[in-house]
C-alpha positions, 0 to 999 in steps of 0.5 A: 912656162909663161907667158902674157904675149898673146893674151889681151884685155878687150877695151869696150867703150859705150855711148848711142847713136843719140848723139850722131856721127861726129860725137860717135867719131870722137868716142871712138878716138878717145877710146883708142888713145886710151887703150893705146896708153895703157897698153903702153904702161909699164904697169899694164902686163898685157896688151888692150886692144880697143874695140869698135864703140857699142851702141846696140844690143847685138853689138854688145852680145856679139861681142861678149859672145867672141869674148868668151870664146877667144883664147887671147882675151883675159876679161874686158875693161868696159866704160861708158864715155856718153850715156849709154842706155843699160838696157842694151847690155842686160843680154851680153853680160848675162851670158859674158863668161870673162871678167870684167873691170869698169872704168870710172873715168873721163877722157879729159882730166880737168875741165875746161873753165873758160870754153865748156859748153854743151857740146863738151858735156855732151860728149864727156858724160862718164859722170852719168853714163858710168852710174847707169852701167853701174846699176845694171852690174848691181842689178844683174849682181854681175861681179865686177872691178870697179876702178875711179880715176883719171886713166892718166893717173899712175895709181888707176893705171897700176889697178889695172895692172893688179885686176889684169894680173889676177885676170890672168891667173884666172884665165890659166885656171881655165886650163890648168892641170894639176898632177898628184903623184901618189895621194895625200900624206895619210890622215891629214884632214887640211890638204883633202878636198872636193877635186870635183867641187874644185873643178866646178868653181875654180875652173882647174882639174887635178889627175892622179898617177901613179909614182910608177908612172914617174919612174918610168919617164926618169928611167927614160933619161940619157946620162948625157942628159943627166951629165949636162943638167949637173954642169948646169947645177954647178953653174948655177949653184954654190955646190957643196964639195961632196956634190962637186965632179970627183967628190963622193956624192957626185953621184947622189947629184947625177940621181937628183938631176935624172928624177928632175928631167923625168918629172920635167918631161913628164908634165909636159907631155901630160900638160900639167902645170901644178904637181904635188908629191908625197914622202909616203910614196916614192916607190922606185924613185931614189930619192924625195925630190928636191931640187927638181921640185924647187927648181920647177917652181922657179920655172913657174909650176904650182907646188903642193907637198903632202898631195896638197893639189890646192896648195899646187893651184895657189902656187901656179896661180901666184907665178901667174900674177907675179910673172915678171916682177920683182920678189917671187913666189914659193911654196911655204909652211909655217914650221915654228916660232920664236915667241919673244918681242910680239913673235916671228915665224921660221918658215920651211919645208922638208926641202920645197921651197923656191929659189926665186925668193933666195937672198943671194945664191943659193947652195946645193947640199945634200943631207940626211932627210930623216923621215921617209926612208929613203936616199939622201935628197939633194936641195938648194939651201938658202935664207929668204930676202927681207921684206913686205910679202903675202902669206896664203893658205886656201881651204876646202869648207865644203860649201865653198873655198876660203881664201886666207891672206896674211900680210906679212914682213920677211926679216934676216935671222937674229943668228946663222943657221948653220945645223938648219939644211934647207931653205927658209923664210923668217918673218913677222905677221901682221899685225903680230904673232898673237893676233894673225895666229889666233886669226888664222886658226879660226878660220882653218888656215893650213899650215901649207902656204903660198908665201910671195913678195911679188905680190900685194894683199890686192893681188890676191884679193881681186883673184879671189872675186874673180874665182868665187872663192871668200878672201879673209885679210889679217893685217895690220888693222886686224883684231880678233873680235872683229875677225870671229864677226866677219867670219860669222857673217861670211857664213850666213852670206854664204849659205844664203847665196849658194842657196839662192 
C-alpha cells in the first residue's frame, strides 16, 4: 500500500567551469560520497541519487525539467560546493515544479590547520557559494528547506529524513484520490470544503459515489472469501465469544468481513487511496463499517468519518510520512474531557480508530452503535500506547487551508473502561487543556483529528511549507495572547499574497 523503493531525492551539486577540471573532478567525487552516505543512513527513507555537478544554464533547467517529469523523483537536495553563480539557476527553478532542500554544508567537517592553503579554499567554498544561492531562493521567493550542518552529522542527517518523508506525502498528493461514499454528515460546517480549491493547492482529487456503488462490490464477495478473512480476524484479534466460530454472532463477523473485502476491492479498482463514510447513509449495507475501516487505515488508507475528505487526506498523508516508523497513525476525534489537574482529553470515534496506535492486541467485539439505525457493527476495541504524539486538524478558511498541530503526550487511563466498546486515546495537550483548547478553537480546529506517535510537530510542519497550507503550533511554549497575534498577522500575510 506503500511504498518508497522506487522513489529517489536527486542530489544536485553546483560549482563552475572557473575553476578547471581537477577541481570540477573533485566536485563531483565529494558529491557522490555524500549522496552515497546518505543514501545509506538509516534515517534517510529513500534513496539519493547523485547528479552530474551543474555548471550551466541549460544544465541546470535540464535538469529541473527531467525532475519535474520523473515518477521517482520526490524533490532535490541542492548544494553548492564552490561558488556558483545564482544567475544560472533563475530559468531552472523558476519552472522547477518539485520540492526542494538546500544543503548548507561542507564536504570536509573540520578544517586542516596546519596544511590549508588556497587550493583548498578554493575548492571548499560552501561558506559563500550557499549564501549566493541562498539569495537567489529569497529573491525568487522560491520556497525551500533550509538545513546547516556537517552531512555527517546524525542531526542534519535525520532533517533530512524529516523533509524527504513530508516530500513523500507530497509526492503521493500529486496522485491521491479520495473516495466519499455518500455526502457529508447534514449540516455540520467543519467537514465542508472547497474540493476544487483543494484540488488546485494540495494537489488531491475527491470523487463522490454512491453507497449503491459500494453495495454492489460487497454483493460480489464469495463466502469463501468471507470465511478466509474470518479465520484471519481470529488469528489476528482477541474475538469476543459471540464472534467466535459456532458462537451466536459469528454471522454479524461474516457481514463485516464481506463489507471490508467489497470496500477493499472497491478502492483498488477506483485507485483510491483516501475514503470517507457516513452513518446518515448506508443504504444496503448491514452494517457501519468498523473494522473494514480500521483495518484499511493500518494498511495505509486516509480516513474521514462524516464525509470529512480533508480529514481522509490528512490521514493518507501521516501514513506516508510515518511508513516505516514506530508509533503509527489513526484517525481521531476529540470526544470529552476530565477537567482536573490541568485537564486530559478521551479521545474516540463511533468505531474508527486505527489499530496501529493499540497498546497490545486489540479485541474484536461487537455492540450496539446506537445511532444510525442499523445492524450491530463489529470493531476492534483497544486503549492507545502512551507517549509523545501530534494531534492535526486541517481546515478550509476559504482563502487558504489551515493546518493546526498540537503537541501532545498519550497516558493510560486512571481506571478500566469497561462499559466503553471502542478504541481510545487518552492524553494530555500541551502546554494544558486550558491553553490548547482556547488555542484550537480560535483557529477553527475541528473535532476530526489526525492523532499520530510516528510523527513530530517537524513532520507536519515541513509538510505544510511544501503544501502551501499555513501551520499554526500549539505546544508547550504556547500562550493565547501571543497565539490570537499569530493568527492576525497570519491573516493579513495571507490576504496580501494570495493578492500578489
Amino acid at each position: 500500500m506503500i511504498d518508497f523503493a522506487n522513489l529517489e531525492a536527486w542530489f544536485v551539486t553546483g560549482s563552475q567551469h572557473l575553476y578547471g577540471p581537477e577541481t570540477l573532478k573533485k566536485v563531483e567525487e565529494h558529491s557522490t560520497t555524500i549522496a552515497r552516505a546518505l543514501s545509506a543512513s538509516s534515517v534517510v527513507p529513500v534513496k539519493v541519487v547523485a547528479k552530474h555537478v551543474m555548471t550551466s544554464d541549460e544544465s541546470i533547467l535540464q535538469l529541473c525539467l527531467d525532475a519535474n517529469s520523473s515518477k521517482n523523483c520526490i524533490g532535490l537536495i541542492t548544494w553548492m560546493h564552490t561558488f556558483s553563480p545564482a544567475r544560472m539557476w533563475i530559468a531552472g527553478l523558476r519552472l522547477l515544479n518539485k520540492p526542494f532542500l538546500h544543503l548548507h554544508t561542507q564536504f570536509s567537517e573540520e578544517l586542516p590547520w596546519s596544511t590549508i592553503d588556497m587550493d583548498f579554499m578554493n575548492l571548499h567554498q560552501s561558506a559563500h557559494g550557499d549564501r549566493e544561492f541562498g539569495f537567489i531562493g529569497a529573491r525568487l521567493r522560491l520556497k525551500r528547506k533550509i538545513i546547516v550542518g556537517s552531512w555527517q552529522d546524525d542531526r542534519v542527517q535525520g532533517e533530512i529524513g524529516v523533509w524527504m518523508r513530508a516530500a513523500c506525502a507530497r509526492h503521493d498528493a500529486q496522485v491521491l484520490k479520495v473516495a466519499r461514499f455518500g455526502d457529508n454528515m447534514r449540516n455540520v460546517a467543519v467537514t465542508e470544503g472547497d474540493k476544487l480549491d483543494a484540488q488546485i493547492r494540495l494537489c488531491y482529487s475527491v470523487n463522490g459515489f454512491g453507497v449503491g456503488d459500494l453495495k454492489q462490490r460487497v454483493q460480489q464477495v464469495t463466502d469463501a472469501q468471507v470465511q478466509r478473512l474470518a479465520a484471519e480476524y481470529d488469528e489476528a484479534y482477541a474475538v469476543a465469544e459471540p464472534l467466535r466460530a459456532g458462537g451466536s454472532r459469528r454471522p454479524a463477523l461474516f457481514e463485516a468481513a464481506r463489507i471490508e473485502l467489497g470496500l477493499r476491492y472497491f478502492l483498488e479498482d477506483t485507485g483510491s487511496q483516501a475514503f470517507t463514510d457516513t452513518f446518515e447513509d448506508l443504504h444496503g449495507l448491514a452494517q457501519l463499517p468498523g473494522i473494514a475501516v480500521q483495518r484499511l487505515m493500518a494498511d495505509g488508507y486516509g480516513f474521514g468519518a462524516e464525509g470529512d475528505w480533508k480529514t481522509a487526506a490528512l490521514v493518507r498523508a501521516m501514513k506516508i510520512m510515518g511508513h516505516g516508523l514506530q508509533g503509527g497513525t489513526s484517525f481521531m476525534e476529540d470526544y470529552t474531557y476530565d477537567l482536573r489537574d490541568g485537564g486530559r482529553v478521551l479521545g474516540a470515534h463511533m468505531l474508527e480508530v486505527c489499530p496501529s496506535i493499540a497498546e497490545g492486541k486489540p479485541s474484536a467485539e461487537i455492540h450496539p452503535l446506537s445511532i444510525g439505525g442499523k445492524d450491530d457493527p463489529v470493531r476492534l476495541v483497544f486503549t492507545a500506547s502512551c507517549g509523545s504524539a501530534v494531534n492535526t486538524s486541517i481546515v478550509d478558511l476559504g482563502s487558504r487551508f489551515r493546518l493546526i498541530v498540537n503537541q501532545v503526550n498519550l497516558v493510560r487511563p486512571e481506571q478500566p473502561l469497561p462499559k466503553l466498546p471502542v478504541a481510545r486515546a487518552i492524553w494530555i495537550p500541551e502546554p494544558n487543556l486550558k491553553i490548547a483548547a482556547t488555542s484550537w478553537i480560535m483557529a477553527g480546529g475541528s473535532h476530526h483529528t489526525a492523532l499520530s506517535r510516528a510523527l513530530t510537530c517537524e513532520y507536519l510542519q515541513d509538510f505544510a511549507e511544501l503544501a502551501g497550507m499555513e501551520c499554526l503550533l500549539i505546544d508547550h511554549k504556547t500562550n493565547v495572547a501571543d497565539f490570537v497575534k499569530e493568527l492576525r498577522w497570519n491573516d493579513v500575510y495571507y490576504h496580501l499574497a494570495n493578492g500578489l
